[in-house]
C-alpha positions in Angstrom: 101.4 101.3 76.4 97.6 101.8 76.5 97.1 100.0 79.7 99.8 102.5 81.2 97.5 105.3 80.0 93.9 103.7 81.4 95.8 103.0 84.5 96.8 106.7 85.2 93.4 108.1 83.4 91.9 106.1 86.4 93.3 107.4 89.2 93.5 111.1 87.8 89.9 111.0 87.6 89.2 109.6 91.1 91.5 112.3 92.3 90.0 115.1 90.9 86.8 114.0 92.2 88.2 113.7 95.1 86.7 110.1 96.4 89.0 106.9 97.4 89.6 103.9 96.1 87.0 102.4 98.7 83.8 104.9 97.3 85.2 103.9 93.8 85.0 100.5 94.6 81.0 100.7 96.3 80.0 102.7 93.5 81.1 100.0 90.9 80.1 96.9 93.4 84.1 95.9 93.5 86.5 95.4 95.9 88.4 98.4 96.9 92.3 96.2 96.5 89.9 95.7 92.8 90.5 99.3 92.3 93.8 99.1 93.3 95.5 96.9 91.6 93.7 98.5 88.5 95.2 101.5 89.1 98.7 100.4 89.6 98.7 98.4 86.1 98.1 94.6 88.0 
């Protein structure tokens, strides 16, 4: 259940600071499909 929770936590808080998954991903040195798999639960 937790991993559900991180999972939406992430993406709620890109959103509401309104950058993509690709300026996510260059400020954390990842891969941008990195972020998204994170975010849907992969």
């Amino acid at each position: 259940m937790a991993k559900i929770i991180i999972d939406k936590q992430i993406a709620d808080l890109r959103r509401k600071k309104g950058i993509t998954q690709e300026q996510l991903a260059v400020a954390m040195n990842v891969s941008s499909q990195a972020v998204s798999k994170w975010e849907s639960g992969v």
